[in-house]
DRENDO-1510 file (C-alpha; in Angstrom, 1 decimal, always signed):
<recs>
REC; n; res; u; v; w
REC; 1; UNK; +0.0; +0.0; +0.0 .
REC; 2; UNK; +3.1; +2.2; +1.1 .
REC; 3; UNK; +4.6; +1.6; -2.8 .
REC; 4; UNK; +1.0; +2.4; -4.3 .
REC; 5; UNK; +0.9; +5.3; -2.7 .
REC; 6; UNK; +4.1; +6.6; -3.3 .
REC; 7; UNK; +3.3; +6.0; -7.3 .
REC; 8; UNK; +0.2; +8.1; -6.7 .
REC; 9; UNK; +2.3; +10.9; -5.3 .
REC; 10; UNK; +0.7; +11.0; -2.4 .
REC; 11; UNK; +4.1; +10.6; -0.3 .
REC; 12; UNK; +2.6; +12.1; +3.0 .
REC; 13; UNK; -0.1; +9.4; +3.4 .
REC; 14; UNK; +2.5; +6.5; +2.5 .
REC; 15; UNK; +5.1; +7.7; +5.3 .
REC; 16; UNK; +1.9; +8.1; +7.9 .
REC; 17; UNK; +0.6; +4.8; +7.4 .
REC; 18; UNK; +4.8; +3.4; +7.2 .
REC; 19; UNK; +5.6; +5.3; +10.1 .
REC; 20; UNK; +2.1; +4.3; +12.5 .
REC; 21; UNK; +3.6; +0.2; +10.6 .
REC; 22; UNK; +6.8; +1.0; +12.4 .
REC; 23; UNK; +5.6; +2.5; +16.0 .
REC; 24; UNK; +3.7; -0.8; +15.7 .
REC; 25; UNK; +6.0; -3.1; +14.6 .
REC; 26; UNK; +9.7; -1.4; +16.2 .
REC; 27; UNK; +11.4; -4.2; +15.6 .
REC; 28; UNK; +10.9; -4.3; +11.6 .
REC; 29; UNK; +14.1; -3.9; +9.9 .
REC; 30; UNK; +13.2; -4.4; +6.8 .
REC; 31; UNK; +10.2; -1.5; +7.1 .
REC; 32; UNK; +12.3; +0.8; +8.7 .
REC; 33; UNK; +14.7; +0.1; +5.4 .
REC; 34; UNK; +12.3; +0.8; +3.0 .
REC; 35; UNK; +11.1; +3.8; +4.9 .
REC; 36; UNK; +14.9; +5.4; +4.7 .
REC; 37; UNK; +14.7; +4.1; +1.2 .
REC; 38; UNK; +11.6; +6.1; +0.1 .
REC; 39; UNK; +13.4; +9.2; +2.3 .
REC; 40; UNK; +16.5; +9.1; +0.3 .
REC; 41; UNK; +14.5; +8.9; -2.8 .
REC; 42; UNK; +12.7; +12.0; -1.6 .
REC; 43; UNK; +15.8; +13.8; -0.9 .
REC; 44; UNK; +15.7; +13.8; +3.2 .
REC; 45; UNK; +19.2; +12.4; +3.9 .
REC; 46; UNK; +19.4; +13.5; +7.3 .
REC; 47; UNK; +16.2; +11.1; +8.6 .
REC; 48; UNK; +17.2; +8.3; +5.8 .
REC; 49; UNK; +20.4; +8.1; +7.5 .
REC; 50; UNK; +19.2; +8.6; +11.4 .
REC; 51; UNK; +16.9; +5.5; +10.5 .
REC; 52; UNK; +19.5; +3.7; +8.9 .
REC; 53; UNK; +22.4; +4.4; +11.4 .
REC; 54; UNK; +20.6; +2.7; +13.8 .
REC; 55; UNK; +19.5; -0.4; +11.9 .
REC; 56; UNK; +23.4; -0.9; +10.1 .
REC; 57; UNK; +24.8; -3.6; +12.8 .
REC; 58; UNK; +21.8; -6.0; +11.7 .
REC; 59; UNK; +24.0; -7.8; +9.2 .
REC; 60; UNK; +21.4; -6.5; +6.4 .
REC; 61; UNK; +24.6; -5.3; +3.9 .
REC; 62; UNK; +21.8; -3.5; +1.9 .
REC; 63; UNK; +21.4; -1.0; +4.6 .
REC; 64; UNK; +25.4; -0.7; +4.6 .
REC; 65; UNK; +25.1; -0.1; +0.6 .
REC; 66; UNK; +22.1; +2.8; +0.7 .
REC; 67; UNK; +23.8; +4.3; +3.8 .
REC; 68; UNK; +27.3; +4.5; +1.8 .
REC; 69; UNK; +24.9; +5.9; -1.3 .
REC; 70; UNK; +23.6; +9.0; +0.7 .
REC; 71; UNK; +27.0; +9.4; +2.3 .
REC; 72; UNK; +28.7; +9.6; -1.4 .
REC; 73; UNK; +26.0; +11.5; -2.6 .
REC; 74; UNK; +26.7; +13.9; +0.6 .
REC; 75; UNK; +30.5; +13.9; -0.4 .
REC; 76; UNK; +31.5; +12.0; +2.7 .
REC; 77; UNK; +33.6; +9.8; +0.8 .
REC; 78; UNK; +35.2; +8.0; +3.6 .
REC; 79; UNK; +32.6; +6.8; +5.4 .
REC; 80; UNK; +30.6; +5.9; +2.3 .
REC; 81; UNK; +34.0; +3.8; +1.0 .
REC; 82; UNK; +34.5; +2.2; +4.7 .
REC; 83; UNK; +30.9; +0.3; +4.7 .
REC; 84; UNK; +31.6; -0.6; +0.7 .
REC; 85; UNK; +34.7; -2.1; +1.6 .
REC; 86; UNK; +32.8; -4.1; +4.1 .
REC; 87; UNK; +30.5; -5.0; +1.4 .
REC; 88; UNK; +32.8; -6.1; -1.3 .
REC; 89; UNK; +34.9; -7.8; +1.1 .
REC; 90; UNK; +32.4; -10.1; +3.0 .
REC; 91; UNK; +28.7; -9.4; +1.7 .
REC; 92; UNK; +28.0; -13.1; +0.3 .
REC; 93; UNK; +25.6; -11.3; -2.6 .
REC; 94; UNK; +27.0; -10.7; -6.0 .
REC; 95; UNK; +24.7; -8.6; -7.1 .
REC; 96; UNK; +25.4; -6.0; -3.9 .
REC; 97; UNK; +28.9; -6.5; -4.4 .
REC; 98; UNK; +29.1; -5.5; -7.8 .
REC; 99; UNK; +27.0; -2.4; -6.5 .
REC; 100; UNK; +29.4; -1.6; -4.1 .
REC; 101; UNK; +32.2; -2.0; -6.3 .
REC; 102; UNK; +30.3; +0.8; -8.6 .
REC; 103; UNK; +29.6; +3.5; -6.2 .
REC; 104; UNK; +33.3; +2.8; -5.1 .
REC; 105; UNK; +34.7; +3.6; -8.7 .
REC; 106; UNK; +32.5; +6.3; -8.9 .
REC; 107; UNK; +33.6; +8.0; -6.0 .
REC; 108; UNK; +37.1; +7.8; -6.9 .
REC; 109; UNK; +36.0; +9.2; -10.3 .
REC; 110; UNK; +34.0; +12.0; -8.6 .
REC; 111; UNK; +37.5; +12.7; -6.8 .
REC; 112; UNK; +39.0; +12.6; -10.4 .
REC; 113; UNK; +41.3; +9.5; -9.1 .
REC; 114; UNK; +41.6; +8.0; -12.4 .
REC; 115; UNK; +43.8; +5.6; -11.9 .
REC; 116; UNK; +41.9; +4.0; -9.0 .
REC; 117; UNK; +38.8; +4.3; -10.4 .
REC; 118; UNK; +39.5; +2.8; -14.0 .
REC; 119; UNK; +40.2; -0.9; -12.8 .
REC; 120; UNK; +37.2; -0.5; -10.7 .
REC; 121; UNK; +34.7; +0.9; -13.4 .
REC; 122; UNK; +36.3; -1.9; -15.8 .
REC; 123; UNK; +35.4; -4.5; -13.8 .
REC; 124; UNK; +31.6; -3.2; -13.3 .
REC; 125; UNK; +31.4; -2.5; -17.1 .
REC; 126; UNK; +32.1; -6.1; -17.9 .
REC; 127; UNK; +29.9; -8.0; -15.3 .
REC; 128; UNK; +26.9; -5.6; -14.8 .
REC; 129; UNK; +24.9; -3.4; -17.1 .
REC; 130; UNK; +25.9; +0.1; -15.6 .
REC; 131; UNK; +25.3; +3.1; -17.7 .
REC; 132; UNK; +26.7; +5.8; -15.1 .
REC; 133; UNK; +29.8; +3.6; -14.8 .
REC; 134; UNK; +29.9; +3.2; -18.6 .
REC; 135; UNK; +30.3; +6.9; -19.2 .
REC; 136; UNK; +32.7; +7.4; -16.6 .
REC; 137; UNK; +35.2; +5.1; -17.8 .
REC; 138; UNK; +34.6; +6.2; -21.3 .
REC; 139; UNK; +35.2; +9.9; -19.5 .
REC; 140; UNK; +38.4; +8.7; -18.0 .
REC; 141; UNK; +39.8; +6.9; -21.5 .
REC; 142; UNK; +39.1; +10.3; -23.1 .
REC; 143; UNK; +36.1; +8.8; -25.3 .
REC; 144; UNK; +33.6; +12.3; -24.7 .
REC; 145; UNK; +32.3; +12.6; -28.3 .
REC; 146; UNK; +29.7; +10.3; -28.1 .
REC; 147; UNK; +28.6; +11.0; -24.6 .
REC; 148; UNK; +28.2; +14.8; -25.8 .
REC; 149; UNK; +26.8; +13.7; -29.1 .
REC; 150; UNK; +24.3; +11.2; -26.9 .
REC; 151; UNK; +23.3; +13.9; -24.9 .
REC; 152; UNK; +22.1; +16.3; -27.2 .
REC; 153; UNK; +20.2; +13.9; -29.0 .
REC; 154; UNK; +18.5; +13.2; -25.7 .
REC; 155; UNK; +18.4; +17.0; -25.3 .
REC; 156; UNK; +16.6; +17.6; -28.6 .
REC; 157; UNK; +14.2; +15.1; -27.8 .
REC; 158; UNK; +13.3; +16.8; -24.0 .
REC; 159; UNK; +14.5; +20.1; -23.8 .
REC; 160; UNK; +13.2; +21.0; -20.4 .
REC; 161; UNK; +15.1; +18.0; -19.3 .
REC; 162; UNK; +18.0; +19.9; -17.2 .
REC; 163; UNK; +20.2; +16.5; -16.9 .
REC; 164; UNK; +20.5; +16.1; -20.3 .
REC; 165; UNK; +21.2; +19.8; -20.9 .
REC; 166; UNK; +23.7; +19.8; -17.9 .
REC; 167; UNK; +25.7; +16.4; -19.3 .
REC; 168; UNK; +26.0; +18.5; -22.7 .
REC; 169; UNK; +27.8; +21.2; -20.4 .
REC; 170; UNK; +30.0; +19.5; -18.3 .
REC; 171; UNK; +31.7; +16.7; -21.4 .
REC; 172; UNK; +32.0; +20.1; -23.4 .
REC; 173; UNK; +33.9; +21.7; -20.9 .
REC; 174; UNK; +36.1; +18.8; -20.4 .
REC; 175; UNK; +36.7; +19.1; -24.1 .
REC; 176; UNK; +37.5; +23.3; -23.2 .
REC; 177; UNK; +34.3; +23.5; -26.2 .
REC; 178; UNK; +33.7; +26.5; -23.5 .
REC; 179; UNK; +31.1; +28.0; -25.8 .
REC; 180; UNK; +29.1; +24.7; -26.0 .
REC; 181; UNK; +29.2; +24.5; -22.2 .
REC; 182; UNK; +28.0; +28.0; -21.8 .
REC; 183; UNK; +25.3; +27.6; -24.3 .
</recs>
């Protein structure tokens, strides 16, 4: 019910009815997850990572993977690379794993640390299906053409679509194509 009525946009409602779920149910980890989930989605790091600070020592390595997420996203790289080590190096999941190992290259890549993040990205290009980590490693070998060329396709099609337009600008300025950027 939570999920439906997030897709109705009616966000309020879903995070009564989660919350009055969890007062109910205190010892729920996995609702108390998906409530931090739905905050982070939402943009409220601060609760999505009170909730999930408190719930990390279950053993549940997904809460260790969104918490690292929000703190990367935050630009506290260290913490966020301390529970993705933790993750790659004993989280029995693949699929986590190889998500860890993503938002770890990426974050090296955000701190323009080529050279750790390349053998990192490589190894998520070839086992998972990762388009952010694609364009990074095609950033870091120097291949921005077709991401700029990709993007103002995309651009053409949506024009109010400020990602797109903002892509266009930052792989043009990498290129110094300053008037591209500024456009």
């Amino acid at each position: 019910v939570v999920y439906l009525l997030l897709n109705l946009e009616q966000k309020e409602d879903a995070y009564k009815l989660l919350e009055e779920y969890i007062r109910k149910n205190p010892n729920n980890n996995e609702a108390k997850f998906w409530y931090a989930t739905y905050l982070s989605w939402d943009g409220d790091n601060k609760r999505a990572i009170k909730i999930l600070e408190k719930i990390v020592d279950n053993g549940d390595y997904r809460v260790k993977l969104l918490l690292a997420k929000i703190y990367s996203w935050s630009g506290k790289y260290k913490k966020a690379i301390n529970y993705l080590n933790d993750i790659i190096a004993n989280c029995p999941k693949k699929e986590l794993v190889l998500e860890a190992k993503e938002v770890k290259g990426l974050i090296y890549y955000w701190q323009h640390n080529y050279e750790k993040a390349k053998p990192i990205l490589e190894y998520v290009v070839k086992n998972g299906n990762s388009i952010e980590a694609k364009e990074a490693l095609m950033v870091i070998n120097g291949d921005i053409k077709p991401l700029i060329k990709k993007y103002k396709l995309l651009a053409k099609k949506e024009p109010t679509n400020l990602d797109y337009l903002l892509r266009v600008a930052q792989f043009s300025e990498l290129l110094k194509d300053i008037d591209t950027a500024i456009e």
